[in-house]
Every structure is written in C-alpha cells, then in structure tokens.
N, C-alpha and C positions, 0 to 999 in steps of 0.2 A: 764500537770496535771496527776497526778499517780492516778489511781482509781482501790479499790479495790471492789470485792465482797464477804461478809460473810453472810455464811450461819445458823445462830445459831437454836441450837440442845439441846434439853432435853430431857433425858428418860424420867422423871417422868410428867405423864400428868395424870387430873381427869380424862378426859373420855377416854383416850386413851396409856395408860402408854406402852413406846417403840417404838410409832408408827414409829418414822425416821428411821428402823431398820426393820419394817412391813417389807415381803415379798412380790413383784408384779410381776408378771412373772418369780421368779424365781430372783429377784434380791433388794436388800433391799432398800427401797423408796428415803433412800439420795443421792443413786446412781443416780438416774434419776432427780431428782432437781440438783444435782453437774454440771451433764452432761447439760443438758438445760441452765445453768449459763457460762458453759466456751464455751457456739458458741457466746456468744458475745465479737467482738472482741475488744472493748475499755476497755475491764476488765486488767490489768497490772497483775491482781492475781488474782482468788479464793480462799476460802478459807470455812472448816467446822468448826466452832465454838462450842464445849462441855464439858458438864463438868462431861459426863460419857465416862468412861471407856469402856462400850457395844459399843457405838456408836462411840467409838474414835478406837478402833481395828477393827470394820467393816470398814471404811476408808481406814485404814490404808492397808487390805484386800483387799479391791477394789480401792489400789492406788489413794485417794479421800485426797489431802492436808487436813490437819486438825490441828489445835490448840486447846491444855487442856485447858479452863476455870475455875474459883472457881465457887462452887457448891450454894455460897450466893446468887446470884446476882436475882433478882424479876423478871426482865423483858429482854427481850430479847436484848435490844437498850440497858440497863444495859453492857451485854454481851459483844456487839459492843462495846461500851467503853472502857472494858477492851483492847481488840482488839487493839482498837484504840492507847493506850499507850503502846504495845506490837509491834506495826509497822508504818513505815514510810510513810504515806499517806495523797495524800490531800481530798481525797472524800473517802465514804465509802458506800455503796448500798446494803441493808439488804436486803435476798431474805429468806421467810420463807423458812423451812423445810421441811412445810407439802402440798408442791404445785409442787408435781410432773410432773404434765404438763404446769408447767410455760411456757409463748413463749419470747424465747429471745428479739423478739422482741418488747415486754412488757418491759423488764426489760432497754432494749436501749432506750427509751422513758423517761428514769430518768436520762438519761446522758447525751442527745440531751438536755433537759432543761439545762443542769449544764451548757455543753458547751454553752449555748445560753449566759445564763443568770451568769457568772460563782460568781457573788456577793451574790447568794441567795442559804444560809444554810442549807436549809430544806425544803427537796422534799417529794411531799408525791404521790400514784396513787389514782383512783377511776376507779369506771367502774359501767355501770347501772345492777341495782340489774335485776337478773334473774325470770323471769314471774313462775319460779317452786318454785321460793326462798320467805321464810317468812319473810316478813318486821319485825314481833313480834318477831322473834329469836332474845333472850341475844347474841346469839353466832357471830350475822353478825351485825358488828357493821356499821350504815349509816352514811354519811358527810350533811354538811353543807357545800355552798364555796358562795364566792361572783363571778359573772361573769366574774370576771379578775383573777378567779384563787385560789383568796384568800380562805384559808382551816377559817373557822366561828368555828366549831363546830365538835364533833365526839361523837357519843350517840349509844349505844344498844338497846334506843328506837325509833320509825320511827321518823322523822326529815327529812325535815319539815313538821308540824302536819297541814294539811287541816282545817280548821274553817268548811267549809262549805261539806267536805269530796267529796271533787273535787278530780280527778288525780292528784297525784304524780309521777312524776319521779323520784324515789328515787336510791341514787345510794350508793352503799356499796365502804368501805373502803378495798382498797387490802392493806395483808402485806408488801408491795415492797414501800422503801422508799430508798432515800441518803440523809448523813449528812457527813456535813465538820467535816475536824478532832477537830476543836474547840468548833464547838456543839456539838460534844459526849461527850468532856470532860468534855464542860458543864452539860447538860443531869447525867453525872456518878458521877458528885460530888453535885447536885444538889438533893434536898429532895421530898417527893409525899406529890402530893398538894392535896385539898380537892375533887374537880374534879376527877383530875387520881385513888384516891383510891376509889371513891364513882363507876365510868365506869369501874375501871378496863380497862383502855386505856391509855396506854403510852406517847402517844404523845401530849395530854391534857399535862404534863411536862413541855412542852414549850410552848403552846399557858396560859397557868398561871402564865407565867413570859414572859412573852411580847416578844418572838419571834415570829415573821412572817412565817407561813408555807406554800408555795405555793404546789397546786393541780392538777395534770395532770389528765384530763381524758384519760383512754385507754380501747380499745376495748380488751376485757381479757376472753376469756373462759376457762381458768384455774377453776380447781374445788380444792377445800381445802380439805385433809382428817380430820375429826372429829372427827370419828368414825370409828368402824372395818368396817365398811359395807360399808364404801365409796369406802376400794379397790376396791370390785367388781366391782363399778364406773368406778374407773382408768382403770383396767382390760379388761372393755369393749371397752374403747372407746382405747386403745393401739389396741385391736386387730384386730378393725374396722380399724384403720389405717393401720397396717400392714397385712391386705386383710385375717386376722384369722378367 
C-alpha cells in the first residue's frame, strides 16, 4: 500500500493571512509541520500542497517537496483531491499546516487503522478537548462518535448537549484524517451539502452522502496556530524542550 502524506497550505486566511510561512525560532512554521510528518516511517512521500507562490518558494528554500495547486478549491480535502489525481497512491493522510507540533506519532495512529482495517476509506482523529480550551469556540470544532468508533456528528457547537448539564467529555476534532484515493475523488467531484455549508466542516461531505467515517481517539497535545499569538505558544514550549 503506497501512502502518502499532504500537507495543504493557504496564504490567505481571515484571522491569520500567511501564517504557514509565520516565523518560529527563526524558521518558517511549514518547516516544522514538514519535519514532524517525515519521521513517520510508513509515509512513501510527503508532500506541501499550495496554491501560493509565497509558500511554495519558502519550500522550495527549505528543501520542503511541494506541489502548485489552483487557487479555487474551498477546502482543504478539496486540495487533496486535486493531489490525488496528480499522483499515484492508495492512501492519502491530510496533516494540517498549522500544527507545528504535531507528534508523528499521532499521525501513525491513521495508518495503523488503515493497515488494520485496510477496507475503511475514511479515517478521521479526535482527542479530549483541553480543560484551558472553550467548548463555545466556532473555531474547535467537537465530534460525535458511537463506541465502535463510528464519527455521528461534527458541530462548532458543544456536542453532546447535557439535558441536565452533567459532565461532558467532549472531545474536539483534530485536522489529521486519511482517505483512499477514491474518496477523494469522490469528496472533489462531489457538491456542498446543507450541513458542510451551514459548519463550515468538510467532512460533513461525506457523512451527507452516506459514507461511513471511522474515529480514532488520540492522545494529541499538539496545539493549532489561529492566531499571531499562538506562536509565542509554540515558541515557548520548543524551548522548554530544548532546555532554552
């Protein structure tokens, strides 16, 4: 089974326009998401997916594989699609952009499924939302699954809603998913349903045409850049590691 990994990449962001390209140490953010993607060794490839220019000669600069995209496409699994009919592969493993601390071995936890299970097209992670983190944030979108895994649901509002406003375990949606090369294609010729446009959540796509998306939980303390001020984030906790 060939499996690759892409990375997709857009300048243009509402709250954070160029972030993949932000500065951390001295080195531009995709660098260190590229890096964290290729120590896993079941990857056949990496790969940076964009459809800017900026981002595609900082790559290029930091020796970082990369592929031009069109500049159309809505969503990022959009992206991968194109990807998709641009190379030869039977798996393909979306690793955002903006998750500089990604741990490889996060992302090998989507491919240990595939190899498990290798008939099931659509992988998706989770991991339990952070006691600092706002359930009410648009921005972290929370799941739904059933105990066998099954993905129910993906909402920007808290999910599942307490009746009696008992403890929740709620657990948020990471970017890190794999899809076979036939549900991309599907996925990229396929239209947005009322769902996906109403979340603004991709992967609502397929669960509105009756694909099955199984759910890994992972232990993930990866943090998302959103915002400028998250580098300082990053920043910190790189140089608590490296004894700064």
């Amino acid at each position: 089974m060939k499996i690759i990994g892409v990375i997709p990449a857009r300048y243009q962001s509402s709250r954070f326009p160029g972030k993949p390209v932000a500065m951390i140490n001295g080195k531009p953010m995709i660098w260190y998401v590229y890096n964290q993607a290729v120590k896993v060794k079941a990857f056949d490839e990496v790969m940076v997916a964009t459809d800017s220019k900026i981002i595609f000669d900082t790559c290029v600069e930091y020796d970082i594989k990369v592929v031009l995209t069109k500049n159309t496409h809505p969503t990022g699994t959009d992206r991968l699609g194109e990807v998709a009919k641009m190379t030869d592969a039977d798996f393909y493993v979306n690793i955002q952009g903006d998750e500089p601390l990604i741990e490889p071995e996060t992302i090998q936890s989507i491919i240990d499924y595939k190899m498990k299970y290798p008939e099931v097209e659509v992988i998706n992670s989770m991991t339990d939302l952070g006691e600092k983190e706002d359930v009410n944030a648009p921005s972290i979108v929370k799941v739904a699954a059933t105990a066998n895994g099954d993905l129910l649901y993906l909402s920007r509002a808290p999910i599942p809603k307490s009746k009696k406003d008992d403890k929740v375990n709620y657990k948020r949606h990471l970017g890190l998913y794999g899809l076979s090369k036939e549900a991309l294609l599907f996925f990229s010729n396929a239209q947005r349903g009322y769902l996906e446009a109403i979340e603004d959540v991709e992967m609502l796509r397929f669960l509105e045409n009756g694909y099955r998306i199984k759910i890994v939980s992972v232990n993930s303390c990866s943090i998302g850049v959103d915002l400028k001020e998250d580098i300082a984030k990053v920043e910190a906790i790189l140089n608590e590691r490296n004894g700064e």
